[in-house]
Backbone bond lengths (Angstrom), bond angles and torsions (degrees), N, CA, C in turn:
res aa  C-N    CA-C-N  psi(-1)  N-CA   C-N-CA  omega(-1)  CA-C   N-CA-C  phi
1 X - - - 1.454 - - 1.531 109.64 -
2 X 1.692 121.69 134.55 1.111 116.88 175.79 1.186 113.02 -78.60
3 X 1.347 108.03 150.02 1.772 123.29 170.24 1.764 109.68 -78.49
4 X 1.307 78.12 122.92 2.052 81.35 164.69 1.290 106.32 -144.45
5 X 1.657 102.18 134.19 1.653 118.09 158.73 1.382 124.53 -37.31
6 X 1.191 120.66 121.26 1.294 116.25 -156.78 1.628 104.50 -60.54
7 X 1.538 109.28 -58.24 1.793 102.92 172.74 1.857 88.78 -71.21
8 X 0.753 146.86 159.83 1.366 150.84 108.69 1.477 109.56 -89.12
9 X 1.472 97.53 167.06 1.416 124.04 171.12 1.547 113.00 -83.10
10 X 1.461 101.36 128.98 1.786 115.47 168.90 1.640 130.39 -126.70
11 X 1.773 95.83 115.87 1.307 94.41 -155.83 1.903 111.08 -69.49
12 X 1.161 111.59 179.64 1.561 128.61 176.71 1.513 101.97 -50.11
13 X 1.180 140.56 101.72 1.576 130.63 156.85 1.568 79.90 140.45
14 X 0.969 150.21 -40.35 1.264 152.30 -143.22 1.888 99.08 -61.91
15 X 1.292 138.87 106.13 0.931 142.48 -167.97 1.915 109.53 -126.69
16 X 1.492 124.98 101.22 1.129 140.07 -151.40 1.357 116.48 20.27
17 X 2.054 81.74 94.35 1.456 106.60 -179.15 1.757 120.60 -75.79
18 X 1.453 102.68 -8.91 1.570 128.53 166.35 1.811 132.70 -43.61
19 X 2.234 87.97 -50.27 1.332 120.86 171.73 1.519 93.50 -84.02
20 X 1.047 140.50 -15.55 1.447 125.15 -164.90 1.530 98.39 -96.65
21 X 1.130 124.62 -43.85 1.125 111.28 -162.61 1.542 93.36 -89.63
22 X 1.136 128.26 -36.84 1.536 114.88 176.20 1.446 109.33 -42.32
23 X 1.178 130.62 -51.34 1.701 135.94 160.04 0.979 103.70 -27.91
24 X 1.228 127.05 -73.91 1.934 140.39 -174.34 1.242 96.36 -26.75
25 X 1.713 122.06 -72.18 1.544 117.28 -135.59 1.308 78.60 -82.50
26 X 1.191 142.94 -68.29 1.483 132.51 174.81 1.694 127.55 -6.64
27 X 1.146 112.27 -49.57 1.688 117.25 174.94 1.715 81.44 94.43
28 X 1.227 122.67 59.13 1.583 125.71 153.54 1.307 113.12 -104.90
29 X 1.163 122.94 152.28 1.437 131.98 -174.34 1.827 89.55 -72.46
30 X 1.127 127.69 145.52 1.810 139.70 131.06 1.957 121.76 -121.24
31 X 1.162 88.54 105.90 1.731 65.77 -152.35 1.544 99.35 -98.48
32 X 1.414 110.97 169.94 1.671 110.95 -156.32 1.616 118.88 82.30
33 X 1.215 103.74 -3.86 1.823 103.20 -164.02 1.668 92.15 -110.08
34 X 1.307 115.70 137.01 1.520 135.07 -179.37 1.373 110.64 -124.56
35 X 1.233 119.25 131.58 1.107 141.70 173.78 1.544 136.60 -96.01
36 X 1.169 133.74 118.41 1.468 141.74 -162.77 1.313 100.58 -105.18
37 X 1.495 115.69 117.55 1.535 134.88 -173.01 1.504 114.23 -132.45
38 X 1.221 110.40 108.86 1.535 116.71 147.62 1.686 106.87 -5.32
39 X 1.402 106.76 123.54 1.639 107.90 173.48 1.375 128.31 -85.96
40 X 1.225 154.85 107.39 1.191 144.73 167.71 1.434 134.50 -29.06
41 X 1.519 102.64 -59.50 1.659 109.81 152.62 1.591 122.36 -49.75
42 X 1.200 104.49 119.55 1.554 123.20 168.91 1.383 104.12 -21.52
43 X 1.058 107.89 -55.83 2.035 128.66 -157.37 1.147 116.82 -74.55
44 X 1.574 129.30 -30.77 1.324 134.70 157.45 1.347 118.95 -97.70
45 X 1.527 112.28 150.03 1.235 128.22 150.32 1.281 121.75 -28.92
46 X 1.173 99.37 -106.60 1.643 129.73 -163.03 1.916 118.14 -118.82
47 X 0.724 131.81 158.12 1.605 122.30 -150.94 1.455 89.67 -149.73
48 X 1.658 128.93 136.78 1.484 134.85 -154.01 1.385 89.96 -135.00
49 X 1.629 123.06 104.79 1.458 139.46 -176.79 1.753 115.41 -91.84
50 X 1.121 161.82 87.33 0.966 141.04 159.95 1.676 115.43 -16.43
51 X 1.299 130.64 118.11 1.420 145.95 -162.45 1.888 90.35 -56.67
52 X 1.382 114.83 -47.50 1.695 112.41 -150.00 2.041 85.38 -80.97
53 X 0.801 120.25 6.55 1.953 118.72 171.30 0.893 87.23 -43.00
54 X 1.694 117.17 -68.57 1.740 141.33 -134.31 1.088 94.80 -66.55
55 X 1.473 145.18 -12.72 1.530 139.67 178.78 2.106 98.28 -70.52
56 X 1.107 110.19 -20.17 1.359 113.19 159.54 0.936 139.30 -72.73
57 X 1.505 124.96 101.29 1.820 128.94 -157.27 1.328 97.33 -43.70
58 X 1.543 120.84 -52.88 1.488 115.75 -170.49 1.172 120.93 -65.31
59 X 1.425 133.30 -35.98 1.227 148.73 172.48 1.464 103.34 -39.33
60 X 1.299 104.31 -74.42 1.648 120.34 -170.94 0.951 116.40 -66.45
61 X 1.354 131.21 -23.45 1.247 137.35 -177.33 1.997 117.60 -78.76
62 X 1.521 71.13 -28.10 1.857 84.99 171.13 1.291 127.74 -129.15
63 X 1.403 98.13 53.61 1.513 101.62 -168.82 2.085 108.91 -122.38
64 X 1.385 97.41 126.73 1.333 106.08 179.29 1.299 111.45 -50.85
65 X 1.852 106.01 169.06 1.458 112.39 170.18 1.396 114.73 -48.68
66 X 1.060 92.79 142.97 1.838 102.36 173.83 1.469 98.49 -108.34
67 X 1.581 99.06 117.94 1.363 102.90 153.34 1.582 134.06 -111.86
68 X 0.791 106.78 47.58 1.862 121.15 -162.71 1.720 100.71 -176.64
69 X 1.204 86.18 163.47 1.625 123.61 152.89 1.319 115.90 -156.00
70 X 1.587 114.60 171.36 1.079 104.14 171.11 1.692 102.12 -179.81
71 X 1.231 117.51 162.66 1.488 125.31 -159.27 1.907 95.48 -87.35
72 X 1.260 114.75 136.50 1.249 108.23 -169.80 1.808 149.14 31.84
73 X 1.408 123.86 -165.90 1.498 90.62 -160.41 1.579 90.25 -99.74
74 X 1.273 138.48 -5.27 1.612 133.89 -177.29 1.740 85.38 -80.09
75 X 1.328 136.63 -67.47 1.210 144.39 -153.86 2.084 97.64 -49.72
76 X 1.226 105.99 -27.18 1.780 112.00 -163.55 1.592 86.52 -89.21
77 X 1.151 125.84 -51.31 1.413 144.19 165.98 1.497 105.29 -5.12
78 X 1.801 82.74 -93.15 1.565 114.97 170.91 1.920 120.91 -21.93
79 X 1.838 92.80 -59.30 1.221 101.78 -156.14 1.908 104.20 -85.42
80 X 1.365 109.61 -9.24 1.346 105.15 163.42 1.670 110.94 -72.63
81 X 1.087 80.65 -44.02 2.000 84.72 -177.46 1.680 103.04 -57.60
82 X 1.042 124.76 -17.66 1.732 110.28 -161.13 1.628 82.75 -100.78
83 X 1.563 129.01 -30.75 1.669 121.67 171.02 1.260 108.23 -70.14
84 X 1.160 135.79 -22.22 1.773 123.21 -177.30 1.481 99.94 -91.25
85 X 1.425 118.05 -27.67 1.476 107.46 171.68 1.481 123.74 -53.37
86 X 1.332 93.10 -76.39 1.566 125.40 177.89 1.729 91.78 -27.54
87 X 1.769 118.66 -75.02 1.243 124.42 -172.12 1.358 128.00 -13.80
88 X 1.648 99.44 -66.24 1.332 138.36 -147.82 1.526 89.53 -76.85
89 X 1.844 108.79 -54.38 1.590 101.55 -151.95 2.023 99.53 -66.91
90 X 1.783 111.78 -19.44 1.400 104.94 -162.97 1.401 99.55 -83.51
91 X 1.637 136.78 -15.93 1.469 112.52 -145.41 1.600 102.53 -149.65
92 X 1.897 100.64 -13.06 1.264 104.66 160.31 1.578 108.95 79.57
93 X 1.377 126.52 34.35 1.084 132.58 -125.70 1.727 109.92 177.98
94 X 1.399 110.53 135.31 1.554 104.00 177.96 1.479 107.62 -115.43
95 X 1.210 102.07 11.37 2.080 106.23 -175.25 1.319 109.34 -77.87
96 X 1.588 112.72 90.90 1.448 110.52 -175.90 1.310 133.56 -59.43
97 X 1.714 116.57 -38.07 1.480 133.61 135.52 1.657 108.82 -1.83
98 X 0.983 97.40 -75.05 1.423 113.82 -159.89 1.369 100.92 -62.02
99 X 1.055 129.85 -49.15 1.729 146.03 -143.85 1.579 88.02 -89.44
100 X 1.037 121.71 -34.94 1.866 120.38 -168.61 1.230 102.24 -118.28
101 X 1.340 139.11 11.05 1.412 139.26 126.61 1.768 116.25 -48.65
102 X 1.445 94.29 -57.73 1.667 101.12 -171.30 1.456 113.01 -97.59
103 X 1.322 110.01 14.79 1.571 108.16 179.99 1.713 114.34 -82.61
């Protein structure tokens, strides 16, 4: 079962992100739809998946919290940039953990 942030983030175009992710946990194709994931590596943030990966047992099977979606790969772009903003300007701070614990 995939992990999702309970609020997650929803990018601009995103039109019933409800049906979309019900697709997701399903292993349905949505295609055009990108996903914003918690990074595994120490060194990054956040990690920007094309949604149709997850049609890959392995993919899905090992895939971090998702905290985002978002309509194409500028729109995932975008909407990471508006979370490192937002982050940074409230807590002064790039520990995303932390920041979406107390958000």
């Amino acid at each position: 079962m995939l992990k999702w942030l309970d609020r997650y983030y929803i990018g601009e175009g995103i039109k019933g992100n409800v049906q979309i992710q019900s697709k997701i946990n399903a292993g349905k194709p949505v295609p055009g739809i990108w996903l914003i994931t918690l990074s595994d590596n120490p060194d990054n943030l956040m990690e920007l998946i094309p949604a149709d990966m997850l049609l890959l047992r392995s993919v899905y099977d090992t895939c971090p919290m998702i905290i985002g979606m978002a309509k194409g790969k500028e729109g995932a772009i975008k909407q990471v940039k508006k979370i490192v903003e937002t982050m940074y300007k409230k807590t002064g701070s790039l520990s995303i953990r932390d920041y979406l614990k107390n958000r």
